[in-house]
C-alpha positions as CSV (number, residue, x, y, z in Angstrom):
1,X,20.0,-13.2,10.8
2,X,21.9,-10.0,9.5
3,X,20.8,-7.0,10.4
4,X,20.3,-6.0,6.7
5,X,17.7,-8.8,6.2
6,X,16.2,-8.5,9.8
7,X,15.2,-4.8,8.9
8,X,13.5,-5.3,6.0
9,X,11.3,-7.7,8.1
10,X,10.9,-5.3,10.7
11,X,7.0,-4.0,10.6
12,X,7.4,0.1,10.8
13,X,4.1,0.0,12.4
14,X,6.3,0.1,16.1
15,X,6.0,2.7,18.5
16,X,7.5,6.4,17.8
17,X,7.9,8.7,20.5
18,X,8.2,12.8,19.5
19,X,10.7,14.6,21.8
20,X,10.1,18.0,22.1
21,X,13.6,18.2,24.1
22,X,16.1,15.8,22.5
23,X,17.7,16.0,26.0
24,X,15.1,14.0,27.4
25,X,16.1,11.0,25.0
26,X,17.0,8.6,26.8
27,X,20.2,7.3,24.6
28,X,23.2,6.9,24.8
29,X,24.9,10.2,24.0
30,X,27.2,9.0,20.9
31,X,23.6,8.2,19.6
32,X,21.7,10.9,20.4
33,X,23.8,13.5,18.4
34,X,23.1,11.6,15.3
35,X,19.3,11.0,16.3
36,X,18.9,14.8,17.0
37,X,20.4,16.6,14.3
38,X,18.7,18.2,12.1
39,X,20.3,19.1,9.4
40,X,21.7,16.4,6.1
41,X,22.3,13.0,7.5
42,X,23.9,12.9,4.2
43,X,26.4,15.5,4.5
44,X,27.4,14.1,7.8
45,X,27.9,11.1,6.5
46,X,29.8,12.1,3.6
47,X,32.5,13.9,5.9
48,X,32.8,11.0,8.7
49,X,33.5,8.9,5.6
50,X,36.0,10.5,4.4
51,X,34.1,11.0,0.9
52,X,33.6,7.3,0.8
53,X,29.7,7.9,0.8
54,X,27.7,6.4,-1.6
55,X,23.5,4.9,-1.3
56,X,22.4,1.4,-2.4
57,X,18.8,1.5,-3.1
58,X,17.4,-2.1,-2.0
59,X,14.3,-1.7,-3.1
60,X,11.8,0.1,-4.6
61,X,8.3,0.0,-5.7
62,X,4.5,1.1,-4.9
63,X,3.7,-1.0,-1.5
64,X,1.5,-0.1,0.9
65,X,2.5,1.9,4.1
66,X,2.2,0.8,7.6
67,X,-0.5,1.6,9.4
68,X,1.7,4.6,11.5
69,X,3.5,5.8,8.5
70,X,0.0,6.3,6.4
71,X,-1.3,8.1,9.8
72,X,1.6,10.5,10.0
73,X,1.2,11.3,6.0
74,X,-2.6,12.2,6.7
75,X,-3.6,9.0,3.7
76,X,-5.3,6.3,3.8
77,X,-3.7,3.3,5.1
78,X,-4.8,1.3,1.9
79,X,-3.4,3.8,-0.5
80,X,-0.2,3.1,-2.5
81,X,2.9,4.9,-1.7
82,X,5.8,5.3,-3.6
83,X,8.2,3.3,-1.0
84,X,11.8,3.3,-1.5
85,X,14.8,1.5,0.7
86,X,18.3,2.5,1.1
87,X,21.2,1.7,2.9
88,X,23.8,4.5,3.4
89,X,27.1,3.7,3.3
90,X,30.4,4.7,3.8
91,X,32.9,2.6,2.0
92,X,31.6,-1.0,1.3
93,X,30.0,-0.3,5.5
94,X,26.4,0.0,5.9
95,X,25.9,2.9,7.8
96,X,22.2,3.7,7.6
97,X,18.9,2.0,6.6
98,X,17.0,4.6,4.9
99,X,13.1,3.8,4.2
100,X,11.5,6.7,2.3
101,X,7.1,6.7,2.2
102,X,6.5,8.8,-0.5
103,X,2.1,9.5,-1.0
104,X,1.7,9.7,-5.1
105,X,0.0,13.1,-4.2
106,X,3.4,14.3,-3.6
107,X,4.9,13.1,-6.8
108,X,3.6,16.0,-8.8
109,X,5.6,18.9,-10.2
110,X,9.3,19.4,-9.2
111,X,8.7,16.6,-7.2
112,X,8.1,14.0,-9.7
113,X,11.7,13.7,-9.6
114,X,11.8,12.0,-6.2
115,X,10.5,8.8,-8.1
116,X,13.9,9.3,-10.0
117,X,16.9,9.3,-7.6
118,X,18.3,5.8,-8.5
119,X,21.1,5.9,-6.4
120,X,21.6,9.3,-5.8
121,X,21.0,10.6,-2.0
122,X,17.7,11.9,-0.8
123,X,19.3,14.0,1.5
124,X,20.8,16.4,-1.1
125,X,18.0,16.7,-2.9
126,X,15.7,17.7,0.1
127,X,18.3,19.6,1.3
128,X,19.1,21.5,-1.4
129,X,15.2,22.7,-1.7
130,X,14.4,26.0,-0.8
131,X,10.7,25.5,0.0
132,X,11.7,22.2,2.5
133,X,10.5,22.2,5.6
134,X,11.1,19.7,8.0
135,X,8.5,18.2,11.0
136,X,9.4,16.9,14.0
137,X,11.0,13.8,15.0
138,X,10.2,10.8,16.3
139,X,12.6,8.4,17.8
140,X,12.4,4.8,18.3
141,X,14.3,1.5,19.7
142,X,14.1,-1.0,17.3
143,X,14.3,-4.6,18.2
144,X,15.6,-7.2,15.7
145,X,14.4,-10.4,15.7
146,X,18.3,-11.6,16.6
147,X,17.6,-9.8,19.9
148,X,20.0,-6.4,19.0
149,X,18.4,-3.1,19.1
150,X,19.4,0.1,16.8
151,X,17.9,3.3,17.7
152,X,15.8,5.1,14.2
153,X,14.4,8.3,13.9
154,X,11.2,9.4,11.5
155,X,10.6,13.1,10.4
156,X,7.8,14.1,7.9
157,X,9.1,16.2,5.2
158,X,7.4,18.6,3.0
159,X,8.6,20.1,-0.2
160,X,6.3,22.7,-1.7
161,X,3.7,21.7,1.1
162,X,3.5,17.8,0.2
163,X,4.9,15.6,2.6
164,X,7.0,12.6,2.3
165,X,8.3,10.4,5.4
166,X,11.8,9.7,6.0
167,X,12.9,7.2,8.5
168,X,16.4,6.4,9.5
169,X,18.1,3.4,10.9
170,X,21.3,4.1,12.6
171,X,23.2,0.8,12.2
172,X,25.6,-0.2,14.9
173,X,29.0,0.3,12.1
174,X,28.2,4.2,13.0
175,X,29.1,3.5,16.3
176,X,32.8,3.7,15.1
177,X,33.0,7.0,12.7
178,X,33.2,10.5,14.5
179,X,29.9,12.5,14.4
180,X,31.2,16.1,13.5
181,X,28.5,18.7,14.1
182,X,28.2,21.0,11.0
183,X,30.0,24.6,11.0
184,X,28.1,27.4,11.1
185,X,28.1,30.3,9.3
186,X,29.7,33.0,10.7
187,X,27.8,35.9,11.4
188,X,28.4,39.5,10.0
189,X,27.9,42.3,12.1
């Protein structure tokens, strides 16, 4: 089964583990740098693409969460989210599964534009936000029913204080592009 069809099988119920020290991780280091950086998966993808970026949405729709993503959002596990499915890539590769939990709570105001992004990244949006703030991740192995694992990480969002979950598959095509961390500023003195 591809892995593109065995994701979107895969019950996001599994189990998450928060790292307060991303050095404790225990991943392989090529995979670690992408599981524990936080700032735009989207930039970073852009640049180890070579500006061959682009997001196919999959699918989208108002489905109900799994039991762990409704806890982490603080609803009720039978409320409707807005639930939206990507995959990132870079060229005609996929890079990234993307699965976005958005609460319709959160789809008020400025944000009503999240229900809106077609195939435009989430990533720039969010991170183009001033009021963003970001939680803390949660990492996980995931298992696919052909027997390969890809590692995924989870982070709760919130822009303007409502939160959105945004989990991340790293598929094994990464693998093969360079992870660049991002400059930094330089600092005046």
């Amino acid at each position: 089964m591809p892995i593109k069809a065995a994701l979107s099988q895969i019950n996001f119920d599994t189990r998450w583990t928060t790292y307060r020290r991303p050095n404790s991780l225990q991943a392989p280091h090529l995979w670690r740098q992408w599981l524990c950086d936080r700032g735009s998966l989207t930039e970073h993808l852009i640049s180890a693409s070579e500006n061959q970026f682009r997001v196919a949405v999959q699918q989208q729709g108002w489905f109900l969460p799994s039991r762990s993503e409704a806890k982490i959002l603080g609803i009720n596990q039978r409320q409707v989210a807005l639930i939206r499915e990507v995959d990132l890539l870079g060229g005609d590769q996929p890079l990234v599964y993307a699965r976005t939990v958005i609460p319709a709570d959160t789809l008020t105001g400025e944000q009503k534009q999240l229900a809106m992004l077609g195939n435009r990244s989430l990533g720039t949006l969010l991170f183009s936000d001033k009021s963003m703030r970001r939680g803390k991740f949660q990492i996980s192995k995931l298992k696919l029913p052909s027997g390969e694992s890809v590692w995924a990480r989870r982070s709760v969002f919130y822009l303007s204080g409502k939160p959105l979950l945004v989990c991340e598959v790293f598929l094994p095509k990464l693998a093969q592009l360079c992870y660049q961390p991002p400059l930094l500023p330089k600092r005046r003195h």
